[in-house]
C-alpha positions as CSV (number, residue, x, y, z in Angstrom):
1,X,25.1,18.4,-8.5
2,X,24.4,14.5,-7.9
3,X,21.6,12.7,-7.0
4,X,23.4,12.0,-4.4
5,X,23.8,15.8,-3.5
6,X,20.2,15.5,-3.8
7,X,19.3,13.1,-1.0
8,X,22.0,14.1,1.5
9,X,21.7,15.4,4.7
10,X,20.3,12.5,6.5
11,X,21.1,9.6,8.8
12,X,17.8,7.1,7.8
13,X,17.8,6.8,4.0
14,X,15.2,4.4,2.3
15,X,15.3,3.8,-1.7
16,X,12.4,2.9,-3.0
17,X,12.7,1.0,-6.1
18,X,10.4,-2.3,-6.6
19,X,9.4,-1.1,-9.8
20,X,13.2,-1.6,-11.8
21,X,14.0,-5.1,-12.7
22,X,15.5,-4.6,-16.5
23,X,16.6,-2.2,-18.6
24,X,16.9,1.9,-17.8
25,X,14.9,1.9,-14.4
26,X,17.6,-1.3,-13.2
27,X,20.5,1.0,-14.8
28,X,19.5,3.8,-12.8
29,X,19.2,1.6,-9.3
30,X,22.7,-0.2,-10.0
31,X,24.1,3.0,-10.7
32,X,23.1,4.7,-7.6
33,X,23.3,2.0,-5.4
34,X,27.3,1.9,-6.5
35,X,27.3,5.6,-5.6
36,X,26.2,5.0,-2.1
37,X,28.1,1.7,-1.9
38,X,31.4,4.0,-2.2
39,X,30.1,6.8,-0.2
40,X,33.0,7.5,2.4
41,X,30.6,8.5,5.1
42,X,29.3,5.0,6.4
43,X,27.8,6.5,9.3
44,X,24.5,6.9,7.4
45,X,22.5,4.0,7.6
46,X,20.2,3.2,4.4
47,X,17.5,0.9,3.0
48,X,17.0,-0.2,-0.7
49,X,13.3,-1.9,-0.9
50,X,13.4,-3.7,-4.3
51,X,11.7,-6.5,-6.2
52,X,13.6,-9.0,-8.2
53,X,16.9,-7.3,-8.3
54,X,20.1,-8.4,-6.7
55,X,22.1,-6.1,-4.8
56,X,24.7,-6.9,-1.5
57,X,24.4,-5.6,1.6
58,X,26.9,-4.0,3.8
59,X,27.5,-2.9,7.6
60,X,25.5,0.0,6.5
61,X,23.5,-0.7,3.5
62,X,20.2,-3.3,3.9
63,X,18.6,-4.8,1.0
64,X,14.7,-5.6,1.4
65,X,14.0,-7.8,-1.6
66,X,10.2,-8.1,-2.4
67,X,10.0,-10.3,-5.9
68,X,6.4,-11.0,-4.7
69,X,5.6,-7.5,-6.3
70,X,5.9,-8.1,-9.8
71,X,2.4,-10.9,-9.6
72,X,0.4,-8.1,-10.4
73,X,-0.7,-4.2,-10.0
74,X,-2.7,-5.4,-7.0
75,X,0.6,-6.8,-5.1
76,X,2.3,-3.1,-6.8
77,X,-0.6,-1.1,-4.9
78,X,-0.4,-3.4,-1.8
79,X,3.5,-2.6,-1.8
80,X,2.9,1.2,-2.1
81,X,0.3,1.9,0.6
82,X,1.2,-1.0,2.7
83,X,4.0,-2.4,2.8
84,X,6.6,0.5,2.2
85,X,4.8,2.9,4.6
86,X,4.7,0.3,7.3
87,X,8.9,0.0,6.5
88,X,9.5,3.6,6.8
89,X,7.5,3.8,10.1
90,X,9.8,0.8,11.7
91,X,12.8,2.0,10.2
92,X,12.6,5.5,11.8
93,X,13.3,6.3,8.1
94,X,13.9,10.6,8.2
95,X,14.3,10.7,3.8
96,X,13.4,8.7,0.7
97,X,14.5,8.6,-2.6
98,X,12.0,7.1,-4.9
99,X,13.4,6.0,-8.1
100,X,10.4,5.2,-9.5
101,X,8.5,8.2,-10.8
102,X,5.8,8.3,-7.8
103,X,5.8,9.1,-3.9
104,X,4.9,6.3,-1.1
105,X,1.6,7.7,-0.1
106,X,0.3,7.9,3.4
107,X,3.5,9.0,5.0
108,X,5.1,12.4,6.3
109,X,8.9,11.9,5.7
110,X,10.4,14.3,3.2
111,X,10.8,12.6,-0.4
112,X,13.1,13.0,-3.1
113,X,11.3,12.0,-6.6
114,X,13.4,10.6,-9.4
115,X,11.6,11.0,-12.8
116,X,12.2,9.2,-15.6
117,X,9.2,8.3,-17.4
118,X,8.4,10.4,-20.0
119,X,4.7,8.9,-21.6
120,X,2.8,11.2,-19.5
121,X,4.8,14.3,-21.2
122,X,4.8,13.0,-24.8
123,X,3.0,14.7,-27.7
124,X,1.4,12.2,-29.3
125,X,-1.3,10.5,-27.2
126,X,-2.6,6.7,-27.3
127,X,-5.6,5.3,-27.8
128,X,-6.9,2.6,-25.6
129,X,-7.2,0.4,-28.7
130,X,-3.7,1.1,-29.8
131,X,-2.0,0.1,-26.5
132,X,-4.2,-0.2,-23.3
133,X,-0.5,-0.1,-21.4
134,X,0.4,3.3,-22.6
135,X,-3.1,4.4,-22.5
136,X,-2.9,4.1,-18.9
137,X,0.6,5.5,-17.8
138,X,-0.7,8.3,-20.3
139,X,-4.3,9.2,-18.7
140,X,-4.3,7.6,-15.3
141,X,-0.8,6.4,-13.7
142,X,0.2,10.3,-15.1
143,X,-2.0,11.7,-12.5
144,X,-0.2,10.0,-9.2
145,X,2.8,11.8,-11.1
146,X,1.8,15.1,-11.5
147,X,0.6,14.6,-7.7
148,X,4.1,13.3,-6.7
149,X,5.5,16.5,-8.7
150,X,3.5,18.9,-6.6
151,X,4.3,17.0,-3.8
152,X,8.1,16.0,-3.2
153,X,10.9,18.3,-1.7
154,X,12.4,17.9,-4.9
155,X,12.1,16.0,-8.3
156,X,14.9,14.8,-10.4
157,X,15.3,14.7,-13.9
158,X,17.4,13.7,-17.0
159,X,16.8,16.2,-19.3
160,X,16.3,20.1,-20.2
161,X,13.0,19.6,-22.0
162,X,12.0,16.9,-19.0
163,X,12.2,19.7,-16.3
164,X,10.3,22.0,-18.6
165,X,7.4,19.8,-19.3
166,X,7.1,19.1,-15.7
167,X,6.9,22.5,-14.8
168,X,4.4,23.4,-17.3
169,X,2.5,20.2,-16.5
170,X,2.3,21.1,-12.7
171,X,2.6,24.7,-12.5
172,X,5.5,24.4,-9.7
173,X,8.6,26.3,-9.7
174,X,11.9,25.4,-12.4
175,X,13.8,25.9,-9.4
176,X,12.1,22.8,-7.5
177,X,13.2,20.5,-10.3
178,X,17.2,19.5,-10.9
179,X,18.8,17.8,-14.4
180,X,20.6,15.5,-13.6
181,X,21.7,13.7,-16.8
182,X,22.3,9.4,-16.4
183,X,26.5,9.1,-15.8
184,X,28.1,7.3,-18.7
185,X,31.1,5.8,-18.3
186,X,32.7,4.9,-21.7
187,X,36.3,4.4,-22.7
188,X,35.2,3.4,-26.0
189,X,37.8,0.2,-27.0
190,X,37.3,1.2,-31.0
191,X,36.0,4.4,-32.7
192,X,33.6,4.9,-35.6
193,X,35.5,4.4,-38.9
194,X,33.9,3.5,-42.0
195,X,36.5,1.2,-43.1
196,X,35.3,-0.8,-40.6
197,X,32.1,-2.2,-42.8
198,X,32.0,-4.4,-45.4
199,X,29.0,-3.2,-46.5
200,X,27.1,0.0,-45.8
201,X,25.7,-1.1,-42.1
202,X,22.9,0.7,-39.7
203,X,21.7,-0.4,-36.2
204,X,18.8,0.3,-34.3
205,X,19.4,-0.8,-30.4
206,X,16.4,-0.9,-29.1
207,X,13.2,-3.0,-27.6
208,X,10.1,-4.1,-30.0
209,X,7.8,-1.5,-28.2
210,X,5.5,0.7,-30.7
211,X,7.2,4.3,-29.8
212,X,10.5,2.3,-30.4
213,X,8.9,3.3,-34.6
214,X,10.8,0.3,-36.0
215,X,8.3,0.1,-38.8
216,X,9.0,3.7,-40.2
217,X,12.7,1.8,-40.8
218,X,11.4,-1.2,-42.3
219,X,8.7,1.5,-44.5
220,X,12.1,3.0,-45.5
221,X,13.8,-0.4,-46.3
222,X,10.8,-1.5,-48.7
223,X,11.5,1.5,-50.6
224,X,15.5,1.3,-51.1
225,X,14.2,-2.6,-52.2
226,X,12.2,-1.7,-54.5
227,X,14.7,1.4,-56.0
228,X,17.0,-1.6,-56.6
229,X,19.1,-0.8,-53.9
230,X,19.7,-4.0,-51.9
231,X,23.7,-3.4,-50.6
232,X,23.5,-2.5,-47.3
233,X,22.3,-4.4,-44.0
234,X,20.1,-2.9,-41.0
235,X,20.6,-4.6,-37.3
236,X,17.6,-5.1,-34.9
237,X,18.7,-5.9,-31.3
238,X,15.8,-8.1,-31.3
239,X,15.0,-11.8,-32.2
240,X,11.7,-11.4,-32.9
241,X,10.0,-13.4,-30.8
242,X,9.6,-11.3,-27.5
243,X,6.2,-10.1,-28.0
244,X,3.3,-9.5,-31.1
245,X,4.9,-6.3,-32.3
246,X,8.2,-8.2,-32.6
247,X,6.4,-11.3,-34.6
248,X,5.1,-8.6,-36.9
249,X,7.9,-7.1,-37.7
250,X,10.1,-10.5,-37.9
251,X,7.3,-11.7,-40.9
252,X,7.3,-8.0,-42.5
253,X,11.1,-8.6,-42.8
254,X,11.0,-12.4,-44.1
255,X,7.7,-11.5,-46.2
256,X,9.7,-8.9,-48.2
257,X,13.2,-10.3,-48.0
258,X,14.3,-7.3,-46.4
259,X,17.9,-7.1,-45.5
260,X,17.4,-6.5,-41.9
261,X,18.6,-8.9,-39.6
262,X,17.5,-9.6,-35.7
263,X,20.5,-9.8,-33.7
264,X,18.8,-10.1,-30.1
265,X,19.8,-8.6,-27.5
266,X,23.1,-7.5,-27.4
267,X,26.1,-7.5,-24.8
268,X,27.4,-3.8,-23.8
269,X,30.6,-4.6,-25.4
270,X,28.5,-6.0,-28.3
271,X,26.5,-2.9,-29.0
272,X,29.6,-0.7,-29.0
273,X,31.7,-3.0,-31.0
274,X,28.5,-2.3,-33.3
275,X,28.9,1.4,-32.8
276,X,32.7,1.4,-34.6
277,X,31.3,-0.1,-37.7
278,X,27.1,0.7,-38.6
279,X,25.4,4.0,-38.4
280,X,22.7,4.6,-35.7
281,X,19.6,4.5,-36.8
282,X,16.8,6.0,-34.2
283,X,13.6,7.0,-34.7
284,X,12.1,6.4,-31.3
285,X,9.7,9.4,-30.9
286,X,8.7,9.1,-26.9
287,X,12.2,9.1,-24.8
288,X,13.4,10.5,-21.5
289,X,16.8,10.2,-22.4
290,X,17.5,7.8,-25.7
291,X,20.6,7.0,-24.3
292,X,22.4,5.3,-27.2
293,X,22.4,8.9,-28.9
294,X,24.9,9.7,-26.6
295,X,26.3,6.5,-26.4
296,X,27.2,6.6,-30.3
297,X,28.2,10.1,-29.9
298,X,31.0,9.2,-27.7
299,X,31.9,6.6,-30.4
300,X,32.0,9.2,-33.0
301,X,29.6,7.2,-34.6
302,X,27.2,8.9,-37.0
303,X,23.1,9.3,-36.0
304,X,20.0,10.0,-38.1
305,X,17.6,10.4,-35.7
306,X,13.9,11.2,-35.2
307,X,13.4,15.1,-35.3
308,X,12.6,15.0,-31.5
309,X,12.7,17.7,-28.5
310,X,15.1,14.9,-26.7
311,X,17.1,14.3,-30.1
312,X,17.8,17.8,-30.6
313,X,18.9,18.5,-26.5
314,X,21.3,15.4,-27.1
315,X,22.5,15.7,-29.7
316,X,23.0,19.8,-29.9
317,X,26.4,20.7,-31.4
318,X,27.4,17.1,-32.9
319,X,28.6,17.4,-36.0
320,X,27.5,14.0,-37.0
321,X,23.8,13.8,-36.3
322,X,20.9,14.1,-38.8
323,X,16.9,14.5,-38.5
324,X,14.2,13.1,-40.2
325,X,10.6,13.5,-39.7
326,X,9.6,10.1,-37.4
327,X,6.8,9.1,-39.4
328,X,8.5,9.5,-42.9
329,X,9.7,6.5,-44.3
330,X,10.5,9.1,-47.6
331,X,12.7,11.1,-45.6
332,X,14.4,8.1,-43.9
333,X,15.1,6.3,-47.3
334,X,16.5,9.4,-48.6
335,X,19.3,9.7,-46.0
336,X,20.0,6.2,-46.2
337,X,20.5,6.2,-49.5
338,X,22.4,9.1,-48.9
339,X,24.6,7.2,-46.4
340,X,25.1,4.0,-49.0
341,X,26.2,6.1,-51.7
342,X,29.0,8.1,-49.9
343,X,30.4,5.2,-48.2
344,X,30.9,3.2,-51.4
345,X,32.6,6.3,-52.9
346,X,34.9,6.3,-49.3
C-alpha cells in the first residue's frame, strides 16, 4: 500500500501542508507531490496549500503558496480555521490529505492524516524549563493530535512502534492506522569499506536539537581523551552556530580540544560519500523514523545506535548495528574504542 493508495478514490484532492518548509516534513511533501505529479490519471484535479515551499503547477495540479504563515502561531491558527476551511469550501474539495500531523477543523470532508511527529509518543517527557518548544508539542499541540487520530478516516504512519503508540494513545482500532515507511531511493555510488579511512572516522548527521543527544558523544569523546586515545575523528553535520545548543557544543569541543569536527550541513551526495568511509554514530533517543539508520544500512555502513524502540524496528536483522544505553557516555566510549582498535588491526 501507498499513500497514494491511501487518498485515492476522489476527483477534488487538497494537500494540506503549510507546516513543511525544511528537512523531513519538506522530504515528505516533495516526495508525494512527485507521486501525484506522475500519476497517469490526470483527470483528478488536486490542490497543494503550502507555505514557503516551491512546487510547479500543472493542467491538473494548483499550488496555493501561503509564506505569510510562517510570521507566527497566530497566522498558523488563522491558516487552520480560516483560511484552509474557506479553500476547501470554494474548491468543492470531496478529500484531504494532511501532511502535517493535525486535521483542518471546522469542516465535513473526509481526511486522511499523515503522522510523523513522534514528541507526543516519546518516553521521556520535557520540562517547560528544559525546552518550552517541546514542552508544548508534548502537553498541548499532542492533544489536537490525539483528536485528529480519533477523528480522520485514516492515519498514516512510518513505523511499527508509531501505529502501536497511536493506538494505545487513542484507544482506536490497529486496523484504522497504515505503515507506510518514507521511500528511499539509493543507488549507493560507493559502499562501506574500511580502507576507505585514514584514520578511524564516525559521523553523526544530524540537527543541534537536545533529543538529537550530541553531548552523550562528546561525554564519550572526553573519555577516549583522557584514556590517551586521541586517533580517531567524529563529524558533526553542523557549524555551530545555528542556535545556543550548537554554540555550546562548538565551545565544549574547542574547550577540551576534542577531535570532533563541525562539517555543516551536508549535500546528499556529501553525507553518503561520508557513509563509505566513517561509522554512524546515533544516539538520537526521540525519532519517527531516524532515517540515516537506514540510509547507512543500505551503504553497508556500520551503526552504534541509541538502544531505541525505532533503532531496534530499523535496524532488526542487520548484521552491522550495535546498541548503547543513550545516556551512557561509558557505554558509548567502550564501543568506540572498540571500533578504533579493530580498524587499526584491519
Amino acid at each position: 500500500m501507498t499513500l497514494l493508495d491511501c487518498v485515492l478514490p476522489a476527483k477534488n484532492i487538497l494537500v494540506y501542508d503549510v507546516a513543511a518548509s525544511a528537512s523531513g516534513a519538506l522530504s515528505v511533501l516533495n516526495d508525494f507531490y512527485e507521486v501525484v505529479k506522475k500519476y497517469e490519471d490526470k483527470s483528478i484535479h488536486w490542490i497543494f496549500v503550502i507555505s514557503t515551499p516551491t512546487l510547479e503547477e500543472t493542467d491538473n495540479i494548483k499550488i496555493i503558496r501561503l509564506p505569510w504563515v510562517k510570521k507566527s502561531w497566530g497566522h498558523r491558527l488563522y491558516c487552520d480555521h480560516f483560511t484552509a476551511p474557506e479553500l476547501i469550501r470554494k474548491n468543492k474539495i470531496d478529500k484531504v490529505l494532511s501532511l502535517q500531523n493535525v486535521l483542518i477543523p471546522h469542516i465535513n470532508v473526509p481526511q486522511i492524516m499523515y503522522l510523523h511527529q513522534s514528541l507526543p509518543f516519546a518516553e521521556y517527557k520535557f520540562a517547560l524549563t528544559e525546552s518550552p518548544l517541546f514542552w508544548v508539542y508534548q502537553n498541548v499541540i499532542s492533544r489536537f493530535i490525539f483528536d485528529g487520530i480519533k477523528k480522520a478516516k485514516r492515519v498514516i504512519v512510518q513505523t511499527e512502534w508509531m501505529k502501536k503508540a497511536c493506538a494505545e494513545k487513542t484507544g482506536v482500532g490497529s486496523d484504522k492506522i497504515a505503515v507506510i515507511p518514507p521511500v528511499i531511493s539509493i543507488t549507493p555510488q560507493k559502499m562501506f569499506d574500511y580502507e576507505n579511512m585514514d584514520i578511524p572516522t564516525f559521523i553523526y548527521p544530524a540537527t543541534p536539537l537536545i533529543y538529537k543527544n550530541h553531548k552523550v558523544i562528546i561525554g564519550a569523546c572526553k573519555q577516549l581523551i583522557n584514556e590517551g586515545i586521541t586517533n580517531f575523528r567524529v563529524i558533526f553535520t553542523m557549524t555551530g552556530t545555528e542556535n545556543k545548543l550548537a554554540r555550546q557544543l562548538y565551545d565544549e569541543v574547542g574547550k577540551y580540544s576534542l577531535p570532533i569536527e563541525f562539517a555543516g550541513v551536508l549535500s546528499r551526495d556529501g553525507l553518503f560519500e561520508w557513509y563509505s568511509k566513517a561509522v554512524l554514530i546515533f544516539p538520537s533517543y526521540i525519532e519517527t523514523f531516524g532515517l540515516p539508520l537506514l540510509e547507512a544500512k543500505i551503504h553497508g555502513t556500520p551503526v552504534i545506535a541509541a538502544d531505541t524502540t525505532f533503532a531496534r524496528e530499523l535496524l532488526a536483522g542487520y548484521g552491522k548495528g550495535l546498541f548503547f544505553k543513550q545516556n551512557s557516555s561509558w557505554e558509548l566510549k567502550r564501543i568506540l574504542h572498540e571500533y578504533i582498535n579493530s580498524i587499526f588491526l584491519l
